[in-house]
C-alpha positions as CSV (number, residue, x, y, z in Angstrom):
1,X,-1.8,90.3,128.1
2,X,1.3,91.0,125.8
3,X,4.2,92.9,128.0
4,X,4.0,95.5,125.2
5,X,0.1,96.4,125.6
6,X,1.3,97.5,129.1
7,X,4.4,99.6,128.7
8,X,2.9,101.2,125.3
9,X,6.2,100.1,123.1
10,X,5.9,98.3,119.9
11,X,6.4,94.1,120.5
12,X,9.2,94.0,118.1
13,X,12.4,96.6,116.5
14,X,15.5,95.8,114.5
15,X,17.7,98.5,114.1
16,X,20.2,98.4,111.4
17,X,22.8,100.6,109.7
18,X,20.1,100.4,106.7
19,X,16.7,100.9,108.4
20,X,14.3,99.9,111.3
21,X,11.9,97.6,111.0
22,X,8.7,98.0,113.1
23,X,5.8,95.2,114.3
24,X,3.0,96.5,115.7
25,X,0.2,93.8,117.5
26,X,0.2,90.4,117.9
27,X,-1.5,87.7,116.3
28,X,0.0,84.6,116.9
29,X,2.7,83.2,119.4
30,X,4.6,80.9,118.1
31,X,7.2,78.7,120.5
32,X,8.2,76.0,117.4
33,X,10.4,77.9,114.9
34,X,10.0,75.1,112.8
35,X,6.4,75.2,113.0
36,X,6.7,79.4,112.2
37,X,8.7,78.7,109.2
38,X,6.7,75.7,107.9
39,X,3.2,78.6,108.6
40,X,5.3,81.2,106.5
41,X,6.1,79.4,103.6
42,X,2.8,78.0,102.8
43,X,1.3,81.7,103.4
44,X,-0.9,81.0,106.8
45,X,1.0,83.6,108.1
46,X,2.5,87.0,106.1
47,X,5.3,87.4,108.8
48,X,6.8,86.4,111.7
49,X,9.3,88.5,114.2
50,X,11.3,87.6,117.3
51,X,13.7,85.1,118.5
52,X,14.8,81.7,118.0
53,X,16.3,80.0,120.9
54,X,20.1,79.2,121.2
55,X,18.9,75.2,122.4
56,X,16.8,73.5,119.3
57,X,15.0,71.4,122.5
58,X,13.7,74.7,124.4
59,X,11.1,77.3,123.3
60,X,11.3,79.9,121.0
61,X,9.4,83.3,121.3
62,X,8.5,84.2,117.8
63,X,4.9,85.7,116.6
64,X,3.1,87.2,113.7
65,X,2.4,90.6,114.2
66,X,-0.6,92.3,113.1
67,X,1.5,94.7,110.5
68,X,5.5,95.0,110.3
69,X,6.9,98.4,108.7
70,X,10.0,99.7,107.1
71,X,11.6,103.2,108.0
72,X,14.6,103.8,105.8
73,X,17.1,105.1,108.8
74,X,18.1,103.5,112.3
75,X,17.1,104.6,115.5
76,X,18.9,107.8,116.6
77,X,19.4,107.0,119.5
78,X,20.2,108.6,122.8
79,X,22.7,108.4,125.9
80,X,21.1,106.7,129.6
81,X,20.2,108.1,132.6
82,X,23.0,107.2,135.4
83,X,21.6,104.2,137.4
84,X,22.9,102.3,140.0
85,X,22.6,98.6,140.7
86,X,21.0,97.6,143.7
87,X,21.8,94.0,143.8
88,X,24.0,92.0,141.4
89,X,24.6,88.1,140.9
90,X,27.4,86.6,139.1
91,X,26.4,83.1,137.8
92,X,28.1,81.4,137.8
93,X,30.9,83.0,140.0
94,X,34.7,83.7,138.5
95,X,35.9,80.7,140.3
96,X,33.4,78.2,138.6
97,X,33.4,79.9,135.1
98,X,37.4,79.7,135.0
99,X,36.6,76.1,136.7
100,X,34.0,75.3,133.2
101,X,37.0,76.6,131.0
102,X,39.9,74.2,132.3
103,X,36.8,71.4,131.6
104,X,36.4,72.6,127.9
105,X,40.1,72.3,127.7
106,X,40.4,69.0,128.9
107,X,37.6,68.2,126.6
108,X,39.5,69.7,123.5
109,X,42.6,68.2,124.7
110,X,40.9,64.5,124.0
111,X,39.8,65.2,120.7
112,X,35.9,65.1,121.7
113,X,36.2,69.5,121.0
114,X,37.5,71.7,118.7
115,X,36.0,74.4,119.9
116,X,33.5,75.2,122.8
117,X,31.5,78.8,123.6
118,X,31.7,79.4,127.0
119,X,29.1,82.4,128.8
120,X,28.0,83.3,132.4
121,X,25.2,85.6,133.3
122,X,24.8,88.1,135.9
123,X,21.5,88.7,137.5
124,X,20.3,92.1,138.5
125,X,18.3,94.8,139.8
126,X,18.4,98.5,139.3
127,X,18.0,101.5,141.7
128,X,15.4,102.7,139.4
129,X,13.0,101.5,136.0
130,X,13.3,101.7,132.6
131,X,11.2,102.1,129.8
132,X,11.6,100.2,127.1
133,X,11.8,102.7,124.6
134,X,14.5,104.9,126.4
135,X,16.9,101.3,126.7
136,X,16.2,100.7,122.8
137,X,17.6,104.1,121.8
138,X,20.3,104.1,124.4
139,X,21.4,100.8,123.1
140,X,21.1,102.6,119.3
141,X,23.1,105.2,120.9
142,X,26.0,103.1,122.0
143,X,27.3,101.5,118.8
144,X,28.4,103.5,115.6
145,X,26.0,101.2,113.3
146,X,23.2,102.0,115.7
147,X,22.3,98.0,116.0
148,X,19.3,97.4,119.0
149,X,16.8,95.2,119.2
150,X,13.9,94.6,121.3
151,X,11.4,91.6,121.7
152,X,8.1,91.0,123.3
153,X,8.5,87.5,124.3
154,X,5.3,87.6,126.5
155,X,6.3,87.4,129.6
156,X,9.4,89.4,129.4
157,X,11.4,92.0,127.0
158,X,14.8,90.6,125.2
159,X,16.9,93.7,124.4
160,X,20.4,94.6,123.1
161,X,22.7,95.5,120.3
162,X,23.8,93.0,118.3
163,X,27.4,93.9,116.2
164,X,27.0,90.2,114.5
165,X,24.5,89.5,111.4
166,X,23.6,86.0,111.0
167,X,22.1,86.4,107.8
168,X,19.9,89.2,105.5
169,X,18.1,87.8,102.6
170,X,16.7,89.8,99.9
171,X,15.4,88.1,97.0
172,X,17.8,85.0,96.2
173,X,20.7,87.2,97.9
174,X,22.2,86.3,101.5
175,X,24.8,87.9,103.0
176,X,26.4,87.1,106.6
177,X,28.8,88.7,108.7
178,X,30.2,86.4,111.1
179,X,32.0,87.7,114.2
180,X,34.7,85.3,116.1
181,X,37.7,86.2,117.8
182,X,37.8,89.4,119.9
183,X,39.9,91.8,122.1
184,X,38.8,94.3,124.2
185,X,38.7,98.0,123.1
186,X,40.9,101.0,125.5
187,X,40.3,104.6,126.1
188,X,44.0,104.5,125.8
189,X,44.7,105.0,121.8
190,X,48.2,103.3,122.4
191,X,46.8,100.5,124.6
192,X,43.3,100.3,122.1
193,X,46.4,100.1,118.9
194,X,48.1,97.3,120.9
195,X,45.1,95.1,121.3
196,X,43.8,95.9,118.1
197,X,47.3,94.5,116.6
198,X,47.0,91.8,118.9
199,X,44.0,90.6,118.0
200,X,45.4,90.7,114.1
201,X,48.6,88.8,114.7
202,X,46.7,85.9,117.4
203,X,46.8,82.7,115.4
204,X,44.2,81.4,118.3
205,X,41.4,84.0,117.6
206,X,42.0,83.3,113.6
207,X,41.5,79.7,114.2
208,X,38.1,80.2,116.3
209,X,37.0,82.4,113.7
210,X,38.0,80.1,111.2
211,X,35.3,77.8,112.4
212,X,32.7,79.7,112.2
213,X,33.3,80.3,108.6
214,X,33.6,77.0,107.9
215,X,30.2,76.1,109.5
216,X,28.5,78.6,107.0
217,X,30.0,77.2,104.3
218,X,29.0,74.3,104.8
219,X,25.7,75.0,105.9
220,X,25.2,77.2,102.9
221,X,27.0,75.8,99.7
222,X,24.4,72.7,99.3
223,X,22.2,75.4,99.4
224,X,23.1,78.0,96.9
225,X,24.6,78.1,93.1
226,X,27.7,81.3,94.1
227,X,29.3,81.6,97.3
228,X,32.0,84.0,98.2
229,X,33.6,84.2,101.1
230,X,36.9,86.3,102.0
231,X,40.4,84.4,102.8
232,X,41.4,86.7,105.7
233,X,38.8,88.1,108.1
234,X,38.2,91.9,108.5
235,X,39.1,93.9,112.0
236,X,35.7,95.7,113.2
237,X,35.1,97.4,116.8
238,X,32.4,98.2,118.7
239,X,32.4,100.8,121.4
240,X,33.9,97.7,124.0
241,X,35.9,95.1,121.7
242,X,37.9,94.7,118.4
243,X,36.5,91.6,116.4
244,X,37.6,89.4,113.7
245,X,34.6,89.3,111.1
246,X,34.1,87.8,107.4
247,X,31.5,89.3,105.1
248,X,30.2,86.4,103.4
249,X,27.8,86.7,99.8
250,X,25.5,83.9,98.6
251,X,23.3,83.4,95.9
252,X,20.5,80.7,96.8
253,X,19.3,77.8,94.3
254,X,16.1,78.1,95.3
255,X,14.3,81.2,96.5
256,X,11.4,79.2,98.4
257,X,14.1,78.8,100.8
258,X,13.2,81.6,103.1
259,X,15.0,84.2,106.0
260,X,13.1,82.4,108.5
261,X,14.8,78.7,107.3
262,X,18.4,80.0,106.9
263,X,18.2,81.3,110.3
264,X,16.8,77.8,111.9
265,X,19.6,75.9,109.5
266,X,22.5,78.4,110.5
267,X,22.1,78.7,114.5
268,X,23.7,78.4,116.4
269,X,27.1,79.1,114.6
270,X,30.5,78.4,116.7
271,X,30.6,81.7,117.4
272,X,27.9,81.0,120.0
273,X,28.0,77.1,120.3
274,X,31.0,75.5,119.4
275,X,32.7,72.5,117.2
276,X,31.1,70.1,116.3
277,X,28.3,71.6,116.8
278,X,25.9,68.7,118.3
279,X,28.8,67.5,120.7
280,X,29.7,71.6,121.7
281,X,25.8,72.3,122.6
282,X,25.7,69.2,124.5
283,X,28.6,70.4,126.4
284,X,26.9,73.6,127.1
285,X,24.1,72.0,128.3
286,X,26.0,70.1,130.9
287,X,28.3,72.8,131.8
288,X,26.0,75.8,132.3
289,X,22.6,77.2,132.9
290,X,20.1,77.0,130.6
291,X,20.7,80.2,128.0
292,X,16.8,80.4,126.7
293,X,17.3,83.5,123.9
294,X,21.0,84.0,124.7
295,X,23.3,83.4,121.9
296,X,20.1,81.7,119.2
297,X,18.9,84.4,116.6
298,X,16.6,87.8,117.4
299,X,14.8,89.0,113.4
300,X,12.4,89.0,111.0
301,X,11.0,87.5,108.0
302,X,8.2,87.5,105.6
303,X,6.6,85.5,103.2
304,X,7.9,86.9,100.3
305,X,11.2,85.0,101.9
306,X,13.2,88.1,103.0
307,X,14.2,89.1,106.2
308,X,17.2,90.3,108.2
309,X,18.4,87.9,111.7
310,X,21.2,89.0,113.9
311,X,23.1,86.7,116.4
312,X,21.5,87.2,120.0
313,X,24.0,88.5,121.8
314,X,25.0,91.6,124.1
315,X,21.5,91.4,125.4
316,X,19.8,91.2,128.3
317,X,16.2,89.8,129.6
318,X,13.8,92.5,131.5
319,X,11.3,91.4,133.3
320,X,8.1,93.2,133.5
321,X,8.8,96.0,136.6
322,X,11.4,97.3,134.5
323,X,14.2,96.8,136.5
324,X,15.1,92.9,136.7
325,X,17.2,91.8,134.2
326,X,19.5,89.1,133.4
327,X,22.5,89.5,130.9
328,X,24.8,86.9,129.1
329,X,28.5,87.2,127.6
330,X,30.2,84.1,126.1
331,X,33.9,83.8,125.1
332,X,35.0,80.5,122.5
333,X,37.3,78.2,124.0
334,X,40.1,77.0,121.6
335,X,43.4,74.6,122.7
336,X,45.5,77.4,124.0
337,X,42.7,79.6,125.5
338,X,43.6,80.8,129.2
339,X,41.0,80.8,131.7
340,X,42.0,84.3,133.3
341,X,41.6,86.0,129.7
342,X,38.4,84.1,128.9
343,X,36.6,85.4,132.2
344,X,38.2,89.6,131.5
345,X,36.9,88.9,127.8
346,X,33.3,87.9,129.4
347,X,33.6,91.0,131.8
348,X,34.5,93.6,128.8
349,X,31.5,92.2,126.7
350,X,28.7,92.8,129.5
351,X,29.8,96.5,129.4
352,X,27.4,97.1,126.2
353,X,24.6,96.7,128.4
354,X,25.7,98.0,131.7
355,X,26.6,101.1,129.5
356,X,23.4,101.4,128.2
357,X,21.6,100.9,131.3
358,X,23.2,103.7,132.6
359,X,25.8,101.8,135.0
360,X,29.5,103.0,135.3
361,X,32.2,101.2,134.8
């Protein structure tokens, strides 16, 4: 039984700035994302929801719902409950995490890495349950575009609010915002100034977002006929942390290439993964636990080729008594990174969902 039919919430949402899209039911599971694509282009299936995996190896949990709807506005949103945790687990611990950063340095340092995405999880338990429903909106409520997402994997719900957009596709159009390079946000407004300049004026965050530009480019020019990309990044916030982030246009070639296939060819970007890619995920995949959802893509797609996929990050995995969870926050490792700033820029990111759980600072 889908977790959905129990806690009465629909199996899929993507709030945006520009809408909400809306599954309801579930036809079929898919755990391939290349087998979901190949099944949406040749019109098997009219749409497919969900998540692609960070790790091309491990299982995706994608699906085509029974119908998918468009509302014109985002979730309102809505501010938590208080909640306490009852048990919390760093993993790994700020020893080992600052222990995995000297290793990606070392690594850079011999010229096998230009960059590597580091992340560590906590594992937890609240006092008291959610619903699904109430999380969505209070993770809606918590970011001035109203970004959240939820998804029905089938054995568990992946939630969060997601600032970055890998890609939207309508028609032959693409557009991506990439998001590399952060600082973290201050009640302070002098302190919250500071960083913000900080974060303008580090050469080290403009070269890490610098790479993930470069990876769309080219991942994207064979693939289109116009392609316009910004010299200088943008400075964006969230309610936690200033980022550096490029608004990217394309116009595609071919408009058989679909939402579904961008999203497969573009994750994981370095903003996730790392430089070059094949040798940075093969890093991660010695240095840390297994991610599963973490840091691949969380969207939708139909056969007409649109769709919308956001990077899958400030999340967090529920398990089915509502309480559970499991959250993730990376940081990209460049030649000059320092391990003490990497672990406080993890910290600051897991605040999107312990704010929206209802946990103090």
């Amino acid at each position: 039984m889908p977790v959905s039919d129990t806690h009465a919430a629909s199996p899929f949402v993507l709030s945006r700035p520009h809408g909400t899209v809306r599954a309801r039911g579930v036809r079929t599971r898919f755990a391939d994302a290349d087998d979901a694509a190949t099944r949406l282009r040749s019109g098997a299936v009219d749409a497919v929801v969900g998540a692609v995996a960070f790790d091309p190896s491990a299982p995706s949990a994608l699906f085509e719902p029974v119908t998918l709807s468009h509302e014109p506005t985002p979730l309102a949103g809505s501010r938590p409950p208080r909640r306490t945790l009852i048990s919390s687990e760093q993993i790994p611990d700020s020893a080992t995490h600052r222990d995995r950063v000297r290793a990606a340095l070392s690594a850079i340092a011999s010229g096998a890495l230009a960059k590597v995405v580091l992340a560590r999880m906590i594992r937890a338990q609240l006092d008291s349950p959610v619903t699904v429903d109430g999380l969505l909106a209070a993770l809606a409520g918590g970011n001035s575009e109203h970004n959240a997402f939820a998804v029905d994997t089938g054995t568990s719900w992946l939630l969060g609010a997601s600032p970055e957009l890998l890609l939207r596709k309508d028609g032959r159009e693409v557009t991506c915002r990439p998001y590399a390079g952060s600082a973290p946000r201050s009640a302070d407004p002098e302190a919250d100034r500071e960083s913000r300049e900080k974060l303008a004026a580090s050469e080290k965050d403009h070269r890490e977002h610098a790479f993930v530009v470069e990876h769309l480019r080219d991942r994207l020019a064979p693939l289109c006929r116009e392609l316009a990309i910004p010299d200088e990044p943008q400075l964006l916030s969230t309610g936690e942390m200033w980022h550096l982030a490029t608004p990217i246009r394309a116009i595609l070639d071919d408009d058989a290439v679909g939402a579904l296939d961008l999203a497969i060819t573009l994750s994981p970007t370095p903003a996730v993964g790392g430089t070059p890619s094949e040798v940075a995920t093969e890093f991660i995949r010695a240095h840390e636990e297994p991610r599963g959802l973490y840091a691949g893509a969380v969207g939708w797609a139909d056969a007409a080729g649109n769709g919308e996929w956001m990077v899958t990050i400030r999340c967090l995995e529920l398990e089915p008594d509502l309480r559970s969870f499991r959250s993730w926050a990376g940081g990209g490792i460049v030649a000059d990174s320092d391990p003490d700033a990497e672990l406080a820029e993890t910290t600051a990111k897991l605040l999107t969902v312990l704010r929206a759980l209802g946990i103090e600072d």
